[in-house]
DSSP file (Angstrom, degrees, kcal/mol; ACC not computed):
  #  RESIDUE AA STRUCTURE BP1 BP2  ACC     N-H-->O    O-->H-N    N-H-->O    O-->H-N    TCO  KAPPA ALPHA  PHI   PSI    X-CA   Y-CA   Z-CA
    1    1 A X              0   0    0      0, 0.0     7,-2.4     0, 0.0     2,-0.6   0.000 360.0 360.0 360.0 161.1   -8.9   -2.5   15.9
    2    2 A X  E     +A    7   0A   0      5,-0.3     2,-0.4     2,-0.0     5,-0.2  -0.982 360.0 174.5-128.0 101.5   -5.0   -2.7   16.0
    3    3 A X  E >   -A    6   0A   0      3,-1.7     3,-2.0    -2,-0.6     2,-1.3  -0.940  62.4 -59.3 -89.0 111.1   -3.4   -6.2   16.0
    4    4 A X  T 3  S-     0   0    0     -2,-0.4    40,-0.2     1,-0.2     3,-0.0  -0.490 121.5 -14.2  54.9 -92.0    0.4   -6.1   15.8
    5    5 A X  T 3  S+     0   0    0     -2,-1.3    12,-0.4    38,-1.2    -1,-0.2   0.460 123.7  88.0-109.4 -18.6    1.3   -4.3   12.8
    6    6 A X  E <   -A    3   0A   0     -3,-2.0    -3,-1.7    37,-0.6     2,-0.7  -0.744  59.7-151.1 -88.9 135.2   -2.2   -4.6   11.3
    7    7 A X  E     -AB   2  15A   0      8,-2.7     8,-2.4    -5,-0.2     2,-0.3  -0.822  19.8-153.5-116.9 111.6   -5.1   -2.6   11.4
    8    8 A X  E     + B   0  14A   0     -7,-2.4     2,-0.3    -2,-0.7     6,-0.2  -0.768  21.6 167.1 -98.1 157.9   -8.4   -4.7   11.0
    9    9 A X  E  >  - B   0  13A   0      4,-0.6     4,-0.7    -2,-0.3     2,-0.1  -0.756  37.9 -34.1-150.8 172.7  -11.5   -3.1    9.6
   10   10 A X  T  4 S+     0   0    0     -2,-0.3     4,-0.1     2,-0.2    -2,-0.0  -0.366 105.4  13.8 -91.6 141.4  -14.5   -4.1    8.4
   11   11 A X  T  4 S-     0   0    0     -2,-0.1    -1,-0.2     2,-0.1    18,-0.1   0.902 136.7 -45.1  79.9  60.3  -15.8   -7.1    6.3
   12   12 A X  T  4 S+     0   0    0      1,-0.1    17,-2.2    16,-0.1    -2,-0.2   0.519  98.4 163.8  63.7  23.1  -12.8   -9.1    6.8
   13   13 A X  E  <  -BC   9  28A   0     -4,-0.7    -4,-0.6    15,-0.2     2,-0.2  -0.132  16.0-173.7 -38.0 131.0  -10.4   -5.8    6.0
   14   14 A X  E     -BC   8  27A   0     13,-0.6    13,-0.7    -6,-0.2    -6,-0.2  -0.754   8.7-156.3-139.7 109.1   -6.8   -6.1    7.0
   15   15 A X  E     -BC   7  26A   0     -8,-2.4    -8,-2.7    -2,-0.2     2,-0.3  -0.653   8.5-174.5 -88.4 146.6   -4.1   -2.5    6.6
   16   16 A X  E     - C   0  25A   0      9,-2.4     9,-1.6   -10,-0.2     2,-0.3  -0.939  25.0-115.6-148.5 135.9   -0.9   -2.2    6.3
   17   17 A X  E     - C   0  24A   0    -12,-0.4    91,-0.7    91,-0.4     2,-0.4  -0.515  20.0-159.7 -81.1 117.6    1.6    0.6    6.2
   18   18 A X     >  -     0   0    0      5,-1.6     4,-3.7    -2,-0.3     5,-0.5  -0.795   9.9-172.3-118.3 103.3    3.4    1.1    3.2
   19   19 A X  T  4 S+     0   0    0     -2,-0.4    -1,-0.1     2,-0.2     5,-0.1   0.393  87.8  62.8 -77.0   8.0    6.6    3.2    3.8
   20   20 A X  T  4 S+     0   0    0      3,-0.2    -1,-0.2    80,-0.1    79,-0.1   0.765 120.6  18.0 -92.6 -93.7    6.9    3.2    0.0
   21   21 A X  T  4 S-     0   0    0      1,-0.1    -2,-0.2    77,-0.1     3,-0.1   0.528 105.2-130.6 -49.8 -14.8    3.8    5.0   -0.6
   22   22 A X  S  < S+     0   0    0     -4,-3.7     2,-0.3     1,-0.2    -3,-0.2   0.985  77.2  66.7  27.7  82.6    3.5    6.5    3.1
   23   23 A X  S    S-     0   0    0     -5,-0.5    -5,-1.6    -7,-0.1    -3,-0.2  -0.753  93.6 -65.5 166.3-177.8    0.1    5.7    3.9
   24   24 A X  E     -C   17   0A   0     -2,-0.3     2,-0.5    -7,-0.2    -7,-0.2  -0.310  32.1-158.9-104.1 136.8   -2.0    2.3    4.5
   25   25 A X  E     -C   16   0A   0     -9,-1.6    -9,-2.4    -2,-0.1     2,-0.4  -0.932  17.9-148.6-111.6 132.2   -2.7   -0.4    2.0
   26   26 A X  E     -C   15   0A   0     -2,-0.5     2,-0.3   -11,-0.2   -11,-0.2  -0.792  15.0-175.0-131.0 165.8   -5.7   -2.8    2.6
   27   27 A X  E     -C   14   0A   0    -13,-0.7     2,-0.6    -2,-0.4   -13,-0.6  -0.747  18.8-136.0-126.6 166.8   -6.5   -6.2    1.9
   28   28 A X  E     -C   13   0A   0     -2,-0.3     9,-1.3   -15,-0.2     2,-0.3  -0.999  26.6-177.7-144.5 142.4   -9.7   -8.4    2.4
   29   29 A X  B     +d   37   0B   0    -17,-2.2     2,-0.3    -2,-0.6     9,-0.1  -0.964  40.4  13.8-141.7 144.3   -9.2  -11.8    3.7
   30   30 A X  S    S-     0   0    0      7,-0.7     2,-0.1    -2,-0.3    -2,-0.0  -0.739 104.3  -4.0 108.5-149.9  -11.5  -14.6    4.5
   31   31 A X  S    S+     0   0    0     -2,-0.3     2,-0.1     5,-0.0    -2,-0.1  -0.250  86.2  87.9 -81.1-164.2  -15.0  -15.0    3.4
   32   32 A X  S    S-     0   0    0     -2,-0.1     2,-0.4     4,-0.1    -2,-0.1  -0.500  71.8 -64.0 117.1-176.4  -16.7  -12.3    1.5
   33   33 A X  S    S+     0   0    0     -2,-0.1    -2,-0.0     2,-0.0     0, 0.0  -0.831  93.1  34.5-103.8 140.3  -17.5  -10.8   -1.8
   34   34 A X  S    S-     0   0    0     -2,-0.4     0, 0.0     2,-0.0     0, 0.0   0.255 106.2 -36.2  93.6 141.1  -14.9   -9.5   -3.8
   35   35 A X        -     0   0    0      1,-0.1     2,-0.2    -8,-0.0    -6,-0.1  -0.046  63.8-167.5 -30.4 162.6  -11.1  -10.6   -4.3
   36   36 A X        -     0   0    0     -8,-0.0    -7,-0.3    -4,-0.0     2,-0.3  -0.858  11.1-138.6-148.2-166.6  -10.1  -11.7   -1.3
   37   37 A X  B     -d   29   0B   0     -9,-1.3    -7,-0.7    -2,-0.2     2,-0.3  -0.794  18.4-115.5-126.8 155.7   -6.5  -12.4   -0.2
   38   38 A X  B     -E   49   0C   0     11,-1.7    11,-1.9    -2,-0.3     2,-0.3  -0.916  28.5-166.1 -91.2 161.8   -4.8  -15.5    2.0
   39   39 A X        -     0   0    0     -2,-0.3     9,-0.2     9,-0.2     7,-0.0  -0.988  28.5-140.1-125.9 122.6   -3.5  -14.8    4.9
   40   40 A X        -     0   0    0      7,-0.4     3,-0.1    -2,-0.3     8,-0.1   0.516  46.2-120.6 -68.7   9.4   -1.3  -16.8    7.0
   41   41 A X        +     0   0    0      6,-0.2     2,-0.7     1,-0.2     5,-0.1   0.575  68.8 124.5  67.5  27.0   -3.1  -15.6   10.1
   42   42 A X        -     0   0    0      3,-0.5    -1,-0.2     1,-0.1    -2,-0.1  -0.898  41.4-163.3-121.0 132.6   -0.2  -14.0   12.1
   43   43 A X  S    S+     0   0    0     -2,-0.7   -38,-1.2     1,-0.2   -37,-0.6   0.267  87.9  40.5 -58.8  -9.3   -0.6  -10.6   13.1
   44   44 A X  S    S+     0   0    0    -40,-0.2     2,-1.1   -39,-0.1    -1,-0.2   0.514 127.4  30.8-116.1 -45.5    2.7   -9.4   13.9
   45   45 A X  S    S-     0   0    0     43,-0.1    -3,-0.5    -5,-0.0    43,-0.1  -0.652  84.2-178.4-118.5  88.4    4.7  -11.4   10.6
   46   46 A X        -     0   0    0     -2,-1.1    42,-1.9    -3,-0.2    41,-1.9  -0.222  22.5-170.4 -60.0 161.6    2.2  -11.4    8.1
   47   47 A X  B     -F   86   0D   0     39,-0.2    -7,-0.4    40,-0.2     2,-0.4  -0.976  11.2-168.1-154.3 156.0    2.3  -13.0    4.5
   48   48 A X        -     0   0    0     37,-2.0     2,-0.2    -2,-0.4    -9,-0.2  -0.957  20.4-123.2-140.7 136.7   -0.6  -12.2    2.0
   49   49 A X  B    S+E   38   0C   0    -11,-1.9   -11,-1.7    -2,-0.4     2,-0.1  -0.912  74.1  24.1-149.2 140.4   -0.9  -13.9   -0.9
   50   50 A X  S    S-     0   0    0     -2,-0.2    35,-0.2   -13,-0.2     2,-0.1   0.094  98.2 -81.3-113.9-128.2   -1.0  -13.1   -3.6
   51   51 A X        -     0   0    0     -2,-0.1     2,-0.5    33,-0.1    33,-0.2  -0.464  40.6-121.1 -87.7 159.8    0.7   -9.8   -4.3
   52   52 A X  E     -G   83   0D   0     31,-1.3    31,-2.9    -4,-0.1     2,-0.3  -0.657  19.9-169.2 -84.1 121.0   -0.8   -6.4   -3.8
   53   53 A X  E     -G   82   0D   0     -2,-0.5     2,-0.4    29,-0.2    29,-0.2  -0.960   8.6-177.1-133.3 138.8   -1.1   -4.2   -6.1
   54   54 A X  E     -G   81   0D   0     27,-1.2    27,-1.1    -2,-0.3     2,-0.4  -0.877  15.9-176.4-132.7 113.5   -2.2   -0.3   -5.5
   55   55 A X  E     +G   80   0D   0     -2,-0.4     2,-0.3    25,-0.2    25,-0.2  -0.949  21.9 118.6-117.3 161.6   -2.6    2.0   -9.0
   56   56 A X  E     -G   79   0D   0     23,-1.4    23,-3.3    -2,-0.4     2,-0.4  -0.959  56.8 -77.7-167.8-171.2   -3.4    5.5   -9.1
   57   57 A X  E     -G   78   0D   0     -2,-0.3    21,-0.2    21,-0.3     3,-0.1  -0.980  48.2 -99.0-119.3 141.8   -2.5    8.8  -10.0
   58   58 A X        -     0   0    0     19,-0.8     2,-0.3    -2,-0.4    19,-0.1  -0.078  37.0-113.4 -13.2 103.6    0.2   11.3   -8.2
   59   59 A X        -     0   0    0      1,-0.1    -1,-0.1    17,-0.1    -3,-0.0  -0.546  44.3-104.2 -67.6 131.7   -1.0   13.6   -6.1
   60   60 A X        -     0   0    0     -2,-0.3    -1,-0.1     4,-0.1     3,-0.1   0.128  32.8-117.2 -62.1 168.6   -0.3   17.0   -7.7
   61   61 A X        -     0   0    0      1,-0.1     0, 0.0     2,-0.1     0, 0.0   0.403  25.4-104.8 -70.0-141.4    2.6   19.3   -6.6
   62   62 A X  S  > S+     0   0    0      2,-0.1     4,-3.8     3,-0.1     2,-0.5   0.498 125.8  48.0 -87.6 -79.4    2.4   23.1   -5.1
   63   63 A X  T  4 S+     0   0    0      1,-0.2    -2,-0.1     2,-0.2    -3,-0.0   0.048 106.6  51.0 -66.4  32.0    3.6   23.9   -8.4
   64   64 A X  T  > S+     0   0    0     -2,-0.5     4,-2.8     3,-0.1    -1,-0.2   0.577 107.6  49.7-110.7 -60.7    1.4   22.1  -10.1
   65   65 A X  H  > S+     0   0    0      1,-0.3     4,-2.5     2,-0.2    -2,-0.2   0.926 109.7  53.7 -45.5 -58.8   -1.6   23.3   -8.5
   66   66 A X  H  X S+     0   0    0     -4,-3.8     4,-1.5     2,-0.2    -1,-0.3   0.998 112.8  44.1 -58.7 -42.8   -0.4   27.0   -9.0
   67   67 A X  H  4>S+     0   0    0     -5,-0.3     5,-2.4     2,-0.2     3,-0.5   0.970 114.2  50.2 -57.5 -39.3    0.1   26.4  -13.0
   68   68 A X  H ><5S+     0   0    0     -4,-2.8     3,-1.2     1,-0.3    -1,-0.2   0.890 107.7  53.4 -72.6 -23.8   -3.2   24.6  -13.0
   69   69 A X  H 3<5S+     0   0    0     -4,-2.5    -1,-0.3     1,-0.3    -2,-0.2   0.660 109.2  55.6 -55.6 -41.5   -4.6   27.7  -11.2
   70   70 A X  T 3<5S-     0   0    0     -4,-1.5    -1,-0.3    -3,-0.5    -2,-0.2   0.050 124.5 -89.8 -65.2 -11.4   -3.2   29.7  -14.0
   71   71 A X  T < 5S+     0   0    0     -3,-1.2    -3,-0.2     1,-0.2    -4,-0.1   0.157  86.9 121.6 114.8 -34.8   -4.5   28.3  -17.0
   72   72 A X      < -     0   0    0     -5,-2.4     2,-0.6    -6,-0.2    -1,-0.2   0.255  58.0-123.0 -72.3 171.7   -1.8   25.6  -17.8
   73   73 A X        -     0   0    0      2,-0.0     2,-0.6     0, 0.0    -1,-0.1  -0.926  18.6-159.1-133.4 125.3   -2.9   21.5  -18.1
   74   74 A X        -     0   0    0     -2,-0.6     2,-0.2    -6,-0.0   -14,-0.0  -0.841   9.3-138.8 -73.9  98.7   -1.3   19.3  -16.0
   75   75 A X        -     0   0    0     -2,-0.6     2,-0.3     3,-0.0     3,-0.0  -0.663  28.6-121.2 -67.0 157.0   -1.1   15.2  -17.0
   76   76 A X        -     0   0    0     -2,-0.2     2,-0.2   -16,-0.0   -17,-0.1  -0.758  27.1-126.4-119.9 133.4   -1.7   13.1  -13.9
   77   77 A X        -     0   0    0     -2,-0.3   -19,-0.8   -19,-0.1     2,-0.3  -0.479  25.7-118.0 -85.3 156.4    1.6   10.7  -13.4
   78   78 A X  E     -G   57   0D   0     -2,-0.2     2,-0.4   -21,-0.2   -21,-0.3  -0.663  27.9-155.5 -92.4 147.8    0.5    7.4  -13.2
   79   79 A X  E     +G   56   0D   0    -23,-3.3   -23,-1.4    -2,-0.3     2,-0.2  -0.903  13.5 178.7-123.9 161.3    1.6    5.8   -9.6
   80   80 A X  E     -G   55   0D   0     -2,-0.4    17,-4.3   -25,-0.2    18,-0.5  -0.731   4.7-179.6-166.6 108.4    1.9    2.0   -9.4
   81   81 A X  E     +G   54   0D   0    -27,-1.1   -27,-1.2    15,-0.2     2,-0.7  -0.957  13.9 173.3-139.0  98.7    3.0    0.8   -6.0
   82   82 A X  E     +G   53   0D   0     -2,-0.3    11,-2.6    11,-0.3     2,-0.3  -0.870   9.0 146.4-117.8 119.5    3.4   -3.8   -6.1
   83   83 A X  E     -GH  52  92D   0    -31,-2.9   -31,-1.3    -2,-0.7     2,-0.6  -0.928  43.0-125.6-148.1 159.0    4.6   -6.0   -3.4
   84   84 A X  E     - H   0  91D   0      7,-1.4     7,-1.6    -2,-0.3     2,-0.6  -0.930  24.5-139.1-113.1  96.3    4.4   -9.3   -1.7
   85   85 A X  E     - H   0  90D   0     -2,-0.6   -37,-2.0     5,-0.3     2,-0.5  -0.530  32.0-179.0 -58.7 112.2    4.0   -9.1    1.8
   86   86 A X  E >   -FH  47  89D   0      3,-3.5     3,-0.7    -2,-0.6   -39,-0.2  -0.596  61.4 -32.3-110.1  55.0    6.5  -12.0    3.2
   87   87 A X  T 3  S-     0   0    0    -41,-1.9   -40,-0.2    -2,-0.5   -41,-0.1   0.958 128.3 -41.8  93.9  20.8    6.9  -12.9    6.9
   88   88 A X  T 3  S+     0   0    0    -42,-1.9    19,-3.3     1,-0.4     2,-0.3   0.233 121.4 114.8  91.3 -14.0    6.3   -9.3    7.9
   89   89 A X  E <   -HI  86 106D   0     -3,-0.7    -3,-3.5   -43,-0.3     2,-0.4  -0.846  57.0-143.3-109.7 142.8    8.5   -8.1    5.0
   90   90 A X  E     -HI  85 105D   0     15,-1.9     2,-0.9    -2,-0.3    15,-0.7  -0.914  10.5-166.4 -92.3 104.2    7.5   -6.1    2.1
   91   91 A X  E     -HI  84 104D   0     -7,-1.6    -7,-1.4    -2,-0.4     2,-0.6  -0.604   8.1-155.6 -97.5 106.9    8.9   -6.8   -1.0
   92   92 A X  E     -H   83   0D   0     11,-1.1    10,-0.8    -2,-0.9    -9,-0.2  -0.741  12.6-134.4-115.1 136.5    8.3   -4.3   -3.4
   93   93 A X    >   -     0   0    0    -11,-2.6     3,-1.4    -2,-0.6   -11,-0.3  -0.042  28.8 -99.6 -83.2 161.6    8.5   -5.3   -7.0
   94   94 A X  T 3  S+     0   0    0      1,-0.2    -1,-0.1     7,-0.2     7,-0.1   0.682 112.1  68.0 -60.2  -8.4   10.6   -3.1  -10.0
   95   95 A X  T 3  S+     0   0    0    -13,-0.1    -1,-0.2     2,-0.0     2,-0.1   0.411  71.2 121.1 -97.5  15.0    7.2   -1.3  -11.5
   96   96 A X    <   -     0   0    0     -3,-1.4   -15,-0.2   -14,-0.2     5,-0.1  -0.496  60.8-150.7 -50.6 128.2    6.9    0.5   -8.5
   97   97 A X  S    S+     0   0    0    -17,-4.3   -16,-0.2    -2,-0.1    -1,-0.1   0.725  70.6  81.9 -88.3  -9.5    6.9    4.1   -9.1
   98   98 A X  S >  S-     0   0    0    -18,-0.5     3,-0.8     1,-0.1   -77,-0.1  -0.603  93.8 -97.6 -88.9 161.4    8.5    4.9   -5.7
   99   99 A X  T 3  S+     0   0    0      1,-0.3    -1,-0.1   -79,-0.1     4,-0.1   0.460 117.4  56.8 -52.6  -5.5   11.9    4.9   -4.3
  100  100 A X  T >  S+     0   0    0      2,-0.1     3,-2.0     3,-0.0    -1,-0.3   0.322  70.7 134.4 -91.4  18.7   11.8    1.2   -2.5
  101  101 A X  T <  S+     0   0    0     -3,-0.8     2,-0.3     1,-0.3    -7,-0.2  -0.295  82.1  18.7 -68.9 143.9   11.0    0.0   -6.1
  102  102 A X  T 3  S+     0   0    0    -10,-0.8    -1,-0.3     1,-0.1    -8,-0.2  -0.071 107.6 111.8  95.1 -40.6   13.6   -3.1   -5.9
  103  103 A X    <   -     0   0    0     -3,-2.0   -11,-1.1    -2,-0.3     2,-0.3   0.029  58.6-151.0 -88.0 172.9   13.9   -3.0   -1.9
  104  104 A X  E     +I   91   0D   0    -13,-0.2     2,-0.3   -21,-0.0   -13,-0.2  -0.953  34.7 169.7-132.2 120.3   12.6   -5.8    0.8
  105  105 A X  E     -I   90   0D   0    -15,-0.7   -15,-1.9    -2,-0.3     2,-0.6  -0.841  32.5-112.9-128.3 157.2   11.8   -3.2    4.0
  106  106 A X  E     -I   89   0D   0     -2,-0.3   -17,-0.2   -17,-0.2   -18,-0.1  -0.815  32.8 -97.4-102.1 147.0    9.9   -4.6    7.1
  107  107 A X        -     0   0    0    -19,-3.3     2,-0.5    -2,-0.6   -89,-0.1   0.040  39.1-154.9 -42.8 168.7    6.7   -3.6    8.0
  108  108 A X        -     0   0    0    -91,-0.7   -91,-0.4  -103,-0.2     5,-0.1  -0.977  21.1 -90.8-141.9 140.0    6.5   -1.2   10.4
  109  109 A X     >  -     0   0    0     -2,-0.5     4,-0.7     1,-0.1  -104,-0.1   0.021  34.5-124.8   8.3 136.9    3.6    0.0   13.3
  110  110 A X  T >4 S+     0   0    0      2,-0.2     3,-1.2     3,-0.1    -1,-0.1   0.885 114.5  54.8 -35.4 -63.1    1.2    2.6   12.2
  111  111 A X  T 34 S+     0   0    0      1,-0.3    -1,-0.1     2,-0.2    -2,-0.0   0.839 107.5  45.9 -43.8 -50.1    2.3    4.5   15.1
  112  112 A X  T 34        0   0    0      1,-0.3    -1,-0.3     0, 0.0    -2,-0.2   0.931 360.0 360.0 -51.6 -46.4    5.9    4.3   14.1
  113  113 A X    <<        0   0    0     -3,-1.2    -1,-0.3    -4,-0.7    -2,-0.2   0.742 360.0 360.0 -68.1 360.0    5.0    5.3   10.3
């Protein structure tokens, strides 16, 4: 279900679209098992606290995929994407491996993203 900017989902679930990473970040709020987040409980200017943090690996390239096809080995880049969602704004902190690393952006719509 779609409230404002947020997507809720199940077991107290809340997404949000991260123009850093481009694709959806989720949070758990409330009661439950397993971290869970506060929320100041508006749906359009949200605040989470405390910060989000998303690790992974890269998704590999075209050319990566052909090399790995080829025989080569590929290391997997580490991704690290950390922010404080603020008042509807996302503040994403300097060990972000993507380009807003530094930046304060506002959320935006799924649809829009």
């Amino acid at each position: 279900m779609k409230r404002g900017i947020l997507r809720v989902v199940a077991d107290g679930g809340l997404m949000f679209w991260c123009p850093g990473c481009d694709g959806a970040h989720q949070v758990q709020v409330g009661r439950g098992s397993g971290p869970r987040w506060g929320f100041n409980e508006d749906y359009g200017r949200p605040t989470f606290t405390p910060s989000v943090l998303v690790r992974g690996t890269q998704p590999i390239t075209n050319d990566e995929r052909d090399r790995i096809l080829a025989g080569e080995t590929i290391e997997p880049r580490p991704f690290v994407c950390h922010s404080f969602v603020r008042d509807g704004q996302i503040q994403f902190l300097s060990d972000c491996t993507h380009e807003l690393a530094g930046q304060t952006v506002p959320l935006r719509d799924f649809d829009e993203a």
